[in-house]
FIKOLZA-1660 file (N, C-alpha, C; in steps of 0.1 Angstrom, whole numbers, plus 5000, padded with zeros to 4 digits):
% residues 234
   i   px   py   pz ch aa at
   1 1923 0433 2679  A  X  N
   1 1933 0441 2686  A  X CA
   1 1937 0452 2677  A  X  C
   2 1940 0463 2680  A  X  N
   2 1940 0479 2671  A  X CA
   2 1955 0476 2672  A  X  C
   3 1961 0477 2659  A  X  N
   3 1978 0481 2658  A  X CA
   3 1982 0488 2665  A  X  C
   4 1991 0485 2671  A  X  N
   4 2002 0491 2681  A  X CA
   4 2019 0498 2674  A  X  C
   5 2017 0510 2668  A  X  N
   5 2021 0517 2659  A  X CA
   5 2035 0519 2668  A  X  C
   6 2049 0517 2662  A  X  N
   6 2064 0522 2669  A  X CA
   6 2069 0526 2655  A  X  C
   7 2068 0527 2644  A  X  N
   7 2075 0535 2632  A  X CA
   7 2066 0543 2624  A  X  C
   8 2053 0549 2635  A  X  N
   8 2044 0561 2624  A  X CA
   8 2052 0571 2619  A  X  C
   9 2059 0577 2625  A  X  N
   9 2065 0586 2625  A  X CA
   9 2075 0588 2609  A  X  C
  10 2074 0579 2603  A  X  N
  10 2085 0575 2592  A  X CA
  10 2084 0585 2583  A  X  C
  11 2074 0589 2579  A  X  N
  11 2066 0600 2569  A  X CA
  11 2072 0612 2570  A  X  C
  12 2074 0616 2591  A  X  N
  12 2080 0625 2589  A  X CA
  12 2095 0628 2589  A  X  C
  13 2102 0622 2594  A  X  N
  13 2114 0620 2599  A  X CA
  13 2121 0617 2584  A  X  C
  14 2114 0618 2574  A  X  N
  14 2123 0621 2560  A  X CA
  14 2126 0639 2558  A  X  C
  15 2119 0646 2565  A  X  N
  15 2120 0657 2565  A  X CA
  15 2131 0663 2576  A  X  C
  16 2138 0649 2586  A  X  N
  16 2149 0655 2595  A  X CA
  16 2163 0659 2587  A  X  C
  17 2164 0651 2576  A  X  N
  17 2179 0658 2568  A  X CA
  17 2175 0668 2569  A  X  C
  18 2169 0674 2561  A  X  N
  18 2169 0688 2556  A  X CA
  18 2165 0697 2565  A  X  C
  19 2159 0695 2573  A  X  N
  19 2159 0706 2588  A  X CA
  19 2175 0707 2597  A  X  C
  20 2181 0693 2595  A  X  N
  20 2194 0695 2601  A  X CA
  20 2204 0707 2591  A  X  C
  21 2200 0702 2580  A  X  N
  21 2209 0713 2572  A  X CA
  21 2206 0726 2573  A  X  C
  22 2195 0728 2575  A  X  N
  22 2188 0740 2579  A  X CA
  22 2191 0745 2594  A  X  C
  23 2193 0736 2605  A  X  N
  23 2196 0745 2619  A  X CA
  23 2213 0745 2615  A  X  C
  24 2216 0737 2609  A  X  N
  24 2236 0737 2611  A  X CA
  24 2236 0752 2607  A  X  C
  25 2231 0752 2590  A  X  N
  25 2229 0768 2589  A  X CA
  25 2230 0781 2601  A  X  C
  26 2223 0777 2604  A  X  N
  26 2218 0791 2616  A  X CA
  26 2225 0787 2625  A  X  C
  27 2232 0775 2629  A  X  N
  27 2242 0775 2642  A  X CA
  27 2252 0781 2638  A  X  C
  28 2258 0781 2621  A  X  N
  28 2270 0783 2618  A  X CA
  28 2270 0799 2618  A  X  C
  29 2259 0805 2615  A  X  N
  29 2259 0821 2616  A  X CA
  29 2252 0827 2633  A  X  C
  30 2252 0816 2639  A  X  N
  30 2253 0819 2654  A  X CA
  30 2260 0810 2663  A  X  C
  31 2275 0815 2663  A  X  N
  31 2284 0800 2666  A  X CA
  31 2285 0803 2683  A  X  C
  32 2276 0812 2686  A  X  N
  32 2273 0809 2704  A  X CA
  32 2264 0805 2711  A  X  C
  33 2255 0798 2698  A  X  N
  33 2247 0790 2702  A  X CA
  33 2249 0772 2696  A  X  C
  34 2244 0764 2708  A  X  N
  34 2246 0749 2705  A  X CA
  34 2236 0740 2701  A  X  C
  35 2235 0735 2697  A  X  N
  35 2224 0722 2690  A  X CA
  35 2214 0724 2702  A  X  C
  36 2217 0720 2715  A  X  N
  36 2210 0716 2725  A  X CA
  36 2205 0725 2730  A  X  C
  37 2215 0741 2730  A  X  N
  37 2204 0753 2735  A  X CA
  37 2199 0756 2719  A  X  C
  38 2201 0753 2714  A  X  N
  38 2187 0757 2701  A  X CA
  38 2181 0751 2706  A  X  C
  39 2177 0737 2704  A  X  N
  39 2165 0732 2711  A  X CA
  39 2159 0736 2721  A  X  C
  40 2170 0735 2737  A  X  N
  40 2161 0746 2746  A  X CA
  40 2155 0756 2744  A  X  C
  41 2157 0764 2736  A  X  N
  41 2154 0775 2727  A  X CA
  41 2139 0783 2725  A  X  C
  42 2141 0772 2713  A  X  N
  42 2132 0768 2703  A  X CA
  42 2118 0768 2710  A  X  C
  43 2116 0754 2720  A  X  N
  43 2105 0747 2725  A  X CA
  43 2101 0758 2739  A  X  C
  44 2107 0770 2740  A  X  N
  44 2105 0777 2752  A  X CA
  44 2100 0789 2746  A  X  C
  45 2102 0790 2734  A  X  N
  45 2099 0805 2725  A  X CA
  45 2088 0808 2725  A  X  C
  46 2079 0816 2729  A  X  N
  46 2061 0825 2729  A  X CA
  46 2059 0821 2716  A  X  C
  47 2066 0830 2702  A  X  N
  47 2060 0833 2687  A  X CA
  47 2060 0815 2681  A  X  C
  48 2068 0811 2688  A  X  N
  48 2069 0794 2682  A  X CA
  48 2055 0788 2689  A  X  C
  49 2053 0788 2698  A  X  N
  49 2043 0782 2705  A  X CA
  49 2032 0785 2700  A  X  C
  50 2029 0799 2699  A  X  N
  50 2017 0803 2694  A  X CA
  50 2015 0800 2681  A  X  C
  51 2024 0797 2672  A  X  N
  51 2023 0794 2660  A  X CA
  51 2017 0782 2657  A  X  C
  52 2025 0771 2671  A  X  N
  52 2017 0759 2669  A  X CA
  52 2000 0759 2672  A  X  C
  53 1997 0764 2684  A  X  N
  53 1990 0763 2691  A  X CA
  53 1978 0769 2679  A  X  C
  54 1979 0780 2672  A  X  N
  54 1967 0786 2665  A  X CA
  54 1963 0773 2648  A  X  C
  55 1972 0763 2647  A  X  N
  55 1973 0756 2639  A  X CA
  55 1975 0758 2622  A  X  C
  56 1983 0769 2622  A  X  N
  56 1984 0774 2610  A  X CA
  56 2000 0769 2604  A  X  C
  57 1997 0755 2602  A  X  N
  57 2007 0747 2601  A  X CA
  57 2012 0741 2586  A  X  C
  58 2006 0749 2579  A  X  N
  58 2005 0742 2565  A  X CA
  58 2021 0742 2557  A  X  C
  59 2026 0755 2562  A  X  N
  59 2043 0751 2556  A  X CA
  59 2059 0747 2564  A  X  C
  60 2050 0744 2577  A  X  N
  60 2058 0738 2589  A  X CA
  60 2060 0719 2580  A  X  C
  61 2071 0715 2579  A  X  N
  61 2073 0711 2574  A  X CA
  61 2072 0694 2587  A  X  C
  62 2067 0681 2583  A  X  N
  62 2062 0676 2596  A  X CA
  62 2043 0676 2598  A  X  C
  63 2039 0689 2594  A  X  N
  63 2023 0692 2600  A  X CA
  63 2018 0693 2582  A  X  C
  64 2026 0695 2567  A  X  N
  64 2019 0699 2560  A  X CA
  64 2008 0689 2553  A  X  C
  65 1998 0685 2564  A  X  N
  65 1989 0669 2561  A  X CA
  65 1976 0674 2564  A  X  C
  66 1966 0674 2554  A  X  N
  66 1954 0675 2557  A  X CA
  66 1950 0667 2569  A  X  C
  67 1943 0679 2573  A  X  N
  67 1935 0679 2585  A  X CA
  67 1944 0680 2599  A  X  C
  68 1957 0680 2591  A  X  N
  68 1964 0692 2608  A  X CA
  68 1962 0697 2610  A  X  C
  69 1959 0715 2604  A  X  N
  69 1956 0724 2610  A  X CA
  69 1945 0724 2616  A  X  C
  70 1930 0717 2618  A  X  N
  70 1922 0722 2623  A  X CA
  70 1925 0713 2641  A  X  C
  71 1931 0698 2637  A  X  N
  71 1937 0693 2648  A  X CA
  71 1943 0698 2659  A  X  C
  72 1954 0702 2653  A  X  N
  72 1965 0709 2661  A  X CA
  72 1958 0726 2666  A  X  C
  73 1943 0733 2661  A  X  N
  73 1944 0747 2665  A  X CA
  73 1930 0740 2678  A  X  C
  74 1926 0724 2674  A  X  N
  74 1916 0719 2684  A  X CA
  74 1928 0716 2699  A  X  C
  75 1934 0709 2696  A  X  N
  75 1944 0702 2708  A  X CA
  75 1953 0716 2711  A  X  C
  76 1954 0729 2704  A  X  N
  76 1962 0735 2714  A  X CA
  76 1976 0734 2720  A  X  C
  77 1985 0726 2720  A  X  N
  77 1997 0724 2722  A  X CA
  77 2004 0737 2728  A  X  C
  78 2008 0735 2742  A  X  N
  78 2014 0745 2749  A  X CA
  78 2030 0744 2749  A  X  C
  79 2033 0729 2751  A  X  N
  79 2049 0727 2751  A  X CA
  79 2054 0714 2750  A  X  C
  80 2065 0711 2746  A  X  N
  80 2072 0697 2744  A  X CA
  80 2064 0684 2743  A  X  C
  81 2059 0681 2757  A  X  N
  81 2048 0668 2757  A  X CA
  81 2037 0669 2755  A  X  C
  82 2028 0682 2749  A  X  N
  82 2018 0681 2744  A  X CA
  82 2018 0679 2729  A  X  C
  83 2030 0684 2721  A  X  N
  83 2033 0682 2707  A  X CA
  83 2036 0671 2703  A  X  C
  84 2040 0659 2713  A  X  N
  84 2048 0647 2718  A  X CA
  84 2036 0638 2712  A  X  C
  85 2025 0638 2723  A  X  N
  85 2014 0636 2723  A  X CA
  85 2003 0637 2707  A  X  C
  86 2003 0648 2704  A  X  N
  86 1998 0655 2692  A  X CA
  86 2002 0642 2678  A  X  C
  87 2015 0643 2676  A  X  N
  87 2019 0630 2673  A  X CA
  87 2014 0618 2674  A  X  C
  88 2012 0614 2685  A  X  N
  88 2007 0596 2688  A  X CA
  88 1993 0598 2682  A  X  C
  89 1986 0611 2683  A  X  N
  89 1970 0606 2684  A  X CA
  89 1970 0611 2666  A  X  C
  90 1974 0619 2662  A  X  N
  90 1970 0621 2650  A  X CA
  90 1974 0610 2640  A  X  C
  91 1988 0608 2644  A  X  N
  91 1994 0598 2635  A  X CA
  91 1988 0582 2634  A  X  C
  92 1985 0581 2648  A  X  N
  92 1983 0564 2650  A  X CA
  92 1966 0561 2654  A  X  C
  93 1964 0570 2656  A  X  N
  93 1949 0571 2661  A  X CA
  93 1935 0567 2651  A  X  C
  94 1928 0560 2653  A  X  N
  94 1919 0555 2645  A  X CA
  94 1904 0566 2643  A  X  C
  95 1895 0566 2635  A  X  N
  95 1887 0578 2633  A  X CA
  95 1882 0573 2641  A  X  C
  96 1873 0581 2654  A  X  N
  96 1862 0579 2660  A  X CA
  96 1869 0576 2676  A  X  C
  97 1879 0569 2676  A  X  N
  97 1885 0565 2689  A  X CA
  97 1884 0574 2703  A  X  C
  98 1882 0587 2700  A  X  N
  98 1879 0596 2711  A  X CA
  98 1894 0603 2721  A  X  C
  99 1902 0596 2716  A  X  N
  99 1912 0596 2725  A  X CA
  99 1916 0612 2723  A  X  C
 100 1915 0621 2713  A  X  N
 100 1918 0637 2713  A  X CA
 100 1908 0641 2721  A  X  C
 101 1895 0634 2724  A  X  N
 101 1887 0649 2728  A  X CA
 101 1890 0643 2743  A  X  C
 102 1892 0629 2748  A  X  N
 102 1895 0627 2764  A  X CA
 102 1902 0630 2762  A  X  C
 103 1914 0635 2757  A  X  N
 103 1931 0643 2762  A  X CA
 103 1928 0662 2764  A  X  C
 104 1919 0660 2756  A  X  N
 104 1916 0679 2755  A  X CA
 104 1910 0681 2768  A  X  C
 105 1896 0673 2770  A  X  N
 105 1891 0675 2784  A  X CA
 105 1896 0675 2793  A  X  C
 106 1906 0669 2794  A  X  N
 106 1917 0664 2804  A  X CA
 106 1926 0678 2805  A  X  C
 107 1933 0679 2795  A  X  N
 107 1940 0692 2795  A  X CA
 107 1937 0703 2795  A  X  C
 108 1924 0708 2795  A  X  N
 108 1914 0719 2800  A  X CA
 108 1908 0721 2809  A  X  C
 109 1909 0711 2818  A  X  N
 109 1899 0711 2831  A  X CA
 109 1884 0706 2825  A  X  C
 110 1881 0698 2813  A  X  N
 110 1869 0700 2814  A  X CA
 110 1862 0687 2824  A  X  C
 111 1872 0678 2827  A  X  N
 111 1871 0667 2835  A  X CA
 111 1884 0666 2842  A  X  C
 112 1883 0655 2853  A  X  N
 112 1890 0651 2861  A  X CA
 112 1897 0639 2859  A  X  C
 113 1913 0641 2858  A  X  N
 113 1921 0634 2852  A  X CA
 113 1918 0619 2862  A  X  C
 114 1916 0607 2859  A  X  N
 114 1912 0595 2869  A  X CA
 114 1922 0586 2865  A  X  C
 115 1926 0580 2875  A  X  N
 115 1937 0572 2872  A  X CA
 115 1928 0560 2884  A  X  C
 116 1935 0545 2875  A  X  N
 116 1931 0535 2879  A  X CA
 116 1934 0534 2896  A  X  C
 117 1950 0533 2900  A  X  N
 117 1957 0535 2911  A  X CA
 117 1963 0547 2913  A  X  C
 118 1965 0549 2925  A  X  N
 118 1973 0563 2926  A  X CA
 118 1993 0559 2922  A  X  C
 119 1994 0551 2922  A  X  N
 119 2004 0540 2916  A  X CA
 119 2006 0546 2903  A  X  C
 120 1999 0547 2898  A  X  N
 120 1999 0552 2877  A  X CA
 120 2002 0566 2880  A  X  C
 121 1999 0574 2886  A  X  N
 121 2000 0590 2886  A  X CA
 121 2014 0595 2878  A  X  C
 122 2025 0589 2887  A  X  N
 122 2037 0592 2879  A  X CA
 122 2036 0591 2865  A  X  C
 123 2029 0579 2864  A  X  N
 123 2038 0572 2851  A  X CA
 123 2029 0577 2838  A  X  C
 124 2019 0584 2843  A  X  N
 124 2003 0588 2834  A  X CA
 124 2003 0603 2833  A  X  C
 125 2009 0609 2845  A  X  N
 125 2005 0626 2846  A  X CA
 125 2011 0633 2835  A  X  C
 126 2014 0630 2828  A  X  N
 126 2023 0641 2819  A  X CA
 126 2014 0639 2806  A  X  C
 127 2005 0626 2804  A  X  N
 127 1998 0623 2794  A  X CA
 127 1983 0626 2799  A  X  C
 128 1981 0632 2807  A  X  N
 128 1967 0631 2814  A  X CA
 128 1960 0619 2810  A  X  C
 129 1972 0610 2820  A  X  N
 129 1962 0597 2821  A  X CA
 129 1958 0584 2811  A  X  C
 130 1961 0592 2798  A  X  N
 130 1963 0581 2787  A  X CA
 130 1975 0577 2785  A  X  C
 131 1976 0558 2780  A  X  N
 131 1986 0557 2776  A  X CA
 131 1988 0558 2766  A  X  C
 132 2002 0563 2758  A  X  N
 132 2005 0570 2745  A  X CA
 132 2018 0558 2741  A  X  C
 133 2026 0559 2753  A  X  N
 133 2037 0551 2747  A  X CA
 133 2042 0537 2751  A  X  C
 134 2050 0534 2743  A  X  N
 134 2057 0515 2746  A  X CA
 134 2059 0520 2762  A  X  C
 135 2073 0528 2765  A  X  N
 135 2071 0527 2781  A  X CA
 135 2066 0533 2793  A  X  C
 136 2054 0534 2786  A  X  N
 136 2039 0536 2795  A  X CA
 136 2039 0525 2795  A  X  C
 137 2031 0521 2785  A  X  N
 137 2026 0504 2788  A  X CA
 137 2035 0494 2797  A  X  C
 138 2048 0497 2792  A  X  N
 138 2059 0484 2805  A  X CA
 138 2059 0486 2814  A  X  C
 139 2057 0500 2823  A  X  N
 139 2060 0506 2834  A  X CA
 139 2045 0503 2838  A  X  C
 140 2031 0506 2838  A  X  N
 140 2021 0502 2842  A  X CA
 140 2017 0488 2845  A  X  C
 141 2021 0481 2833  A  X  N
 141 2020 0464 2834  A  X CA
 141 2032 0461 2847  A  X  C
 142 2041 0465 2846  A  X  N
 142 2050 0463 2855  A  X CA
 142 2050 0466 2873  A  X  C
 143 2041 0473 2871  A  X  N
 143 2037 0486 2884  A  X CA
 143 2026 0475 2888  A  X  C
 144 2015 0477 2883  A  X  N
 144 2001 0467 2886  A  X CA
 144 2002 0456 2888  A  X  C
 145 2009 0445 2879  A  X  N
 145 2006 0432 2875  A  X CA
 145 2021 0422 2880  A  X  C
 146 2033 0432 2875  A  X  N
 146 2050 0422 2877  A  X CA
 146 2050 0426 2866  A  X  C
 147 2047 0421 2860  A  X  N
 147 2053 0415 2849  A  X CA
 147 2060 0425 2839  A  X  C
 148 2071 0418 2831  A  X  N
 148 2083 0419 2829  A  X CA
 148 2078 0423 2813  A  X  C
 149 2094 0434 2810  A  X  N
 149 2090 0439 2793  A  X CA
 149 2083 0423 2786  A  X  C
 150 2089 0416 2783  A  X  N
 150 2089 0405 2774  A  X CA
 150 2076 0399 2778  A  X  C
 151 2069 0397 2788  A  X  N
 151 2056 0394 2794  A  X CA
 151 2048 0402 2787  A  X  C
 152 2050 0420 2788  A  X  N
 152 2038 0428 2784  A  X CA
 152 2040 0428 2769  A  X  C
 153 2050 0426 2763  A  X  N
 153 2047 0426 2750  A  X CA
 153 2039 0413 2746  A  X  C
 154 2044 0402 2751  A  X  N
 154 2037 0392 2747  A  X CA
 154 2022 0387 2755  A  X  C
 155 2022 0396 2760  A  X  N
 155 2002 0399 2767  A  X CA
 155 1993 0408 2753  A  X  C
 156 2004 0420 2745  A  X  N
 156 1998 0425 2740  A  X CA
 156 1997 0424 2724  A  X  C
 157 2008 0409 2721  A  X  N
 157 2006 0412 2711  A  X CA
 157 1998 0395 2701  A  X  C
 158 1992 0390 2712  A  X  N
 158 1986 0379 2712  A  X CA
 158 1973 0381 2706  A  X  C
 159 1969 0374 2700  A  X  N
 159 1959 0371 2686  A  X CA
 159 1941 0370 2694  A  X  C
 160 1940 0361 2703  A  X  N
 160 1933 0355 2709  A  X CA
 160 1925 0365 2723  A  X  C
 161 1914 0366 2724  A  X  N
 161 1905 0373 2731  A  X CA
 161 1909 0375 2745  A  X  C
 162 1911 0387 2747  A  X  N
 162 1919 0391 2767  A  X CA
 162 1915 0378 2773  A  X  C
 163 1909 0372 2777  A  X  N
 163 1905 0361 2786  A  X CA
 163 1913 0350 2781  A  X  C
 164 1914 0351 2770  A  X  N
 164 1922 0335 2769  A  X CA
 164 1937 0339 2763  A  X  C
 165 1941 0349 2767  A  X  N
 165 1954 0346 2764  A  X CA
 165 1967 0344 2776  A  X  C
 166 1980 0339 2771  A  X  N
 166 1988 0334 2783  A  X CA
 166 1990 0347 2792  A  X  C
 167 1988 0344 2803  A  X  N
 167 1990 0355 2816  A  X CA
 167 1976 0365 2817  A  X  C
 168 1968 0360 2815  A  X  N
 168 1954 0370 2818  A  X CA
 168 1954 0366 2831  A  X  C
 169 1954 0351 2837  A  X  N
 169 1946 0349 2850  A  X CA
 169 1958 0353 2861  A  X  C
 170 1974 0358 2856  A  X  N
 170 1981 0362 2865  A  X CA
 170 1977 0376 2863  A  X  C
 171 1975 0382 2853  A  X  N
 171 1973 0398 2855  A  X CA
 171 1958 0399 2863  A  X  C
 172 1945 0392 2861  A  X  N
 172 1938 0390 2867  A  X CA
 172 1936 0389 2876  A  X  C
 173 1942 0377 2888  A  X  N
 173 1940 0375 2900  A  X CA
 173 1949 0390 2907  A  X  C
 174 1963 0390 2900  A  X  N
 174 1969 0400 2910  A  X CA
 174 1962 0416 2908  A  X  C
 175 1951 0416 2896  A  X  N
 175 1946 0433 2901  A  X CA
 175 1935 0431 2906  A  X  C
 176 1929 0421 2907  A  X  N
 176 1920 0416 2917  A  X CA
 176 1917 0420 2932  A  X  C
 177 1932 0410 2937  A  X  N
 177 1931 0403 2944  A  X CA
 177 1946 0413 2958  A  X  C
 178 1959 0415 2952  A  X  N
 178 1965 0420 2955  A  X CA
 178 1961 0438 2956  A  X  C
 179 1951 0443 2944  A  X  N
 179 1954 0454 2941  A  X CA
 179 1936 0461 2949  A  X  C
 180 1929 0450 2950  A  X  N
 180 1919 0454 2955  A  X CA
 180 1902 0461 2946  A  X  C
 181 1911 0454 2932  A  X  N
 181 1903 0459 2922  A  X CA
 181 1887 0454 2921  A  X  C
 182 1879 0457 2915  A  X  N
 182 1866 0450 2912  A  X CA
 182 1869 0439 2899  A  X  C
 183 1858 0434 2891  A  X  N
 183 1861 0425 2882  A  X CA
 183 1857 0434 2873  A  X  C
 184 1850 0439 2870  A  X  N
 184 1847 0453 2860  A  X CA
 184 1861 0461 2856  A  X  C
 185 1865 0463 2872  A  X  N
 185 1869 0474 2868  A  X CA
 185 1887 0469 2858  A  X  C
 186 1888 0452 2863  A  X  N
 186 1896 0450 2856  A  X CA
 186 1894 0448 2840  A  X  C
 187 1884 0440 2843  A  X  N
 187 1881 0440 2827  A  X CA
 187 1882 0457 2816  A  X  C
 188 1879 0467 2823  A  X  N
 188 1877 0478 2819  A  X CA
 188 1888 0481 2815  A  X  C
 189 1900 0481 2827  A  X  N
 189 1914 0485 2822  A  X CA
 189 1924 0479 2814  A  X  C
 190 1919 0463 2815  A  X  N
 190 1931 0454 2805  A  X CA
 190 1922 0460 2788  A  X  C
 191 1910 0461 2787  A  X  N
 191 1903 0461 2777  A  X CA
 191 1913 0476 2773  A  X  C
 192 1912 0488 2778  A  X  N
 192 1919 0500 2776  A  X CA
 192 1930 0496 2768  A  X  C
 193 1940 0491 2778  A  X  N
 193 1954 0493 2776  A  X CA
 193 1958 0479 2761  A  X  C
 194 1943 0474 2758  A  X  N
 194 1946 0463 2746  A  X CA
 194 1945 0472 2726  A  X  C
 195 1934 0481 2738  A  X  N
 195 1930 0490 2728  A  X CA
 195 1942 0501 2722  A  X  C
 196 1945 0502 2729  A  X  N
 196 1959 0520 2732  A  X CA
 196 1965 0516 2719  A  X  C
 197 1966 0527 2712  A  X  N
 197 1975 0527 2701  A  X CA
 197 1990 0532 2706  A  X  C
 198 1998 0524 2706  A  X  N
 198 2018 0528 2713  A  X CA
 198 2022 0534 2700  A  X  C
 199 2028 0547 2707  A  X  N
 199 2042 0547 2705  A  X CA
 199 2054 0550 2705  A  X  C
 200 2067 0544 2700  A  X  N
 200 2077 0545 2707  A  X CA
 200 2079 0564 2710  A  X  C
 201 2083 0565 2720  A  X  N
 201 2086 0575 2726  A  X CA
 201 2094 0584 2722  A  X  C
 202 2102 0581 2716  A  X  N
 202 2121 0584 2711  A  X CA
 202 2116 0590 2701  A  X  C
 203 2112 0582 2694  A  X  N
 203 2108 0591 2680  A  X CA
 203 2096 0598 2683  A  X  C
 204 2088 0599 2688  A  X  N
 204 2074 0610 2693  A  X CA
 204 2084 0622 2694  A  X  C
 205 2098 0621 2703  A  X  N
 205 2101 0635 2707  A  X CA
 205 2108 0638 2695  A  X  C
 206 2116 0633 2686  A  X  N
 206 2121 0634 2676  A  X CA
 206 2112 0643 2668  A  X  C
 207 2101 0637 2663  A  X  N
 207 2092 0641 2656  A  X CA
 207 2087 0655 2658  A  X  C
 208 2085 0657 2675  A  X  N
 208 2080 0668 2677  A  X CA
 208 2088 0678 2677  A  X  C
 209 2103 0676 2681  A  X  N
 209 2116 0688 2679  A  X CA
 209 2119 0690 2666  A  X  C
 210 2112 0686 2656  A  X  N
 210 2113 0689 2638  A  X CA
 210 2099 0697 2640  A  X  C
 211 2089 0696 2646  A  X  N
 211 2079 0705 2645  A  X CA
 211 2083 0715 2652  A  X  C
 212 2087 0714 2662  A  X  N
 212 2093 0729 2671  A  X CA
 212 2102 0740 2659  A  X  C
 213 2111 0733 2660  A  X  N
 213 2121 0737 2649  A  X CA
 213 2115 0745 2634  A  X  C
 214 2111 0735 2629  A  X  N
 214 2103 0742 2621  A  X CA
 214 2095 0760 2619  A  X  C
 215 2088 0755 2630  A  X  N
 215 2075 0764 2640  A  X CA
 215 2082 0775 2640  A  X  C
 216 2094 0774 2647  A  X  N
 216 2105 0786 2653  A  X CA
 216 2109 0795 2639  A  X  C
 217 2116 0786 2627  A  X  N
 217 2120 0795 2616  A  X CA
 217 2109 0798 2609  A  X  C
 218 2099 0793 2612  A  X  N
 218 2083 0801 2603  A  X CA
 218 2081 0811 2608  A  X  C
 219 2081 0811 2625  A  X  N
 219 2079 0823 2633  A  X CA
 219 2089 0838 2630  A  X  C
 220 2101 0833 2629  A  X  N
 220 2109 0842 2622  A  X CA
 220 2116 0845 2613  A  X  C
 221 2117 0834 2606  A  X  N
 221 2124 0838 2596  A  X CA
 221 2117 0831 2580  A  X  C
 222 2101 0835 2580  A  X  N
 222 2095 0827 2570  A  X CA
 222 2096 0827 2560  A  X  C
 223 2099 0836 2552  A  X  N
 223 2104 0837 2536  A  X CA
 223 2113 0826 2535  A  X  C
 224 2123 0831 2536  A  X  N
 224 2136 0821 2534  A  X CA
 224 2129 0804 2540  A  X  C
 225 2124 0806 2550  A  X  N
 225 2125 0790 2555  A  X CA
 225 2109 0786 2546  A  X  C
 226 2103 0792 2540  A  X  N
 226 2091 0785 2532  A  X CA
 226 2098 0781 2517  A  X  C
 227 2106 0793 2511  A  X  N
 227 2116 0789 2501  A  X CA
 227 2127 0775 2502  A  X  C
 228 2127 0774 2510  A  X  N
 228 2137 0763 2513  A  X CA
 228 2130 0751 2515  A  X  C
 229 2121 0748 2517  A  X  N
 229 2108 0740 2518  A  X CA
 229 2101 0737 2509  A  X  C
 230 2095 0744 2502  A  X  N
 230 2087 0746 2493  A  X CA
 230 2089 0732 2485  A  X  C
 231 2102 0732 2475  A  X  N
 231 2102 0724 2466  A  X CA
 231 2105 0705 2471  A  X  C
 232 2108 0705 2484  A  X  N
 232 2108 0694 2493  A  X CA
 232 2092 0689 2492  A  X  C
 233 2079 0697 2497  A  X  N
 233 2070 0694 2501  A  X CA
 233 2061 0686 2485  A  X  C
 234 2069 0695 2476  A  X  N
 234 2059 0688 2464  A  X CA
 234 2062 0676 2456  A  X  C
% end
């Protein structure tokens, strides 16, 4: 079973002090703006976005990690939940796993986003279709199968091969049988979602509004904000 990652993020989120000291900064010499419309801000700005999106991320504080830049100018990042995303797969994602180029394809049209049931649409559309986080995974097991947080965690975090662990032959029969599924096609999906690297959510967005943030004072104000960084990164 592939780790199911809720504290990747740790690496970066040492770099939230000092970004907070850094927007208080700029709120205090713009006291008509608020923490919350900065952030609205920020994550709506063209020069910010583009900044991400071209991957030229090396003194964005958060991205300065070999082999971001070519990542982040491959994945493209247009807004909030694609940076969100950007996070889960770089951070937690295993080499070879595929899961960036099925999210790129997905997010480009180069394929058609497929969902098991039309049931998952809500809970998958914003991720094209992969699951990324803890409550993807409760809301899907919950959606499909019943079953309850404390169920799906302990379906997923059981030692012992999909078939023999407690609640396979209830997740089984009911996508079977209630859902109208094939046996393939179940085996195919519980195999996915055993596979999925989670994680928590909270902190994905966390993570990514320190890269927005960042992004934003690179885009305009980058002397000072690489100076101010600089001796943090080394």
């Amino acid at each position: 079973m592939r780790q199911h990652i809720s504290h990747g993020a740790s690496n970066i989120l040492r770099h939230k002090g000092m970004m907070d000291q850094y927007v208080s900064l700029y709120l205090q010499e713009n006291p008509e703006i608020t923490y919350e419309s900065f952030n609205e801000m920020v994550v709506n700005d063209k020069l910010t976005i583009e900044l991400i999106k071209t991957g030229r991320t090396e003194s964005i504080p958060a991205l300065s990690l070999i082999g971001y830049e070519p990542f982040m100018h491959k994945l493209s990042p247009s807004c909030l939940n694609e940076v969100m995303a950007s996070v889960v797969m770089f951070r937690s994602c295993p080499i070879g796993y595929g899961l960036l180029d099925s999210y790129i394809d997905s997010k480009k049209g180069y394929k058609d986003v497929k969902y098991l049931l039309p049931a998952l649409v809500p809970i998958l559309n914003k991720t094209y279709g992969e699951i990324l986080y803890f409550d993807q995974f409760y809301q899907v097991m919950n959606e499909l199968v019943g079953f309850t947080t404390v169920e799906s965690n302990d379906f997923l975090e059981q030692d012992a091969p999909l078939d023999k662990r407690t609640n396979y032959g209830k997740a089984f029969f009911k996508l079977t049988q209630a859902r109208g599924l094939s046996d393939m096609e179940v085996k195919s999906f519980l195999k996915t979602v055993d596979e999925a690297t989670l994680f928590d959510k909270k902190s994905a967005e966390e993570v990514a509004m320190i890269i927005f943030q960042g992004a934003y004072f690179m885009a305009h104000v980058p002397s000072d904000f690489i100076k101010l960084f600089k001796p943090f990164d080394t």
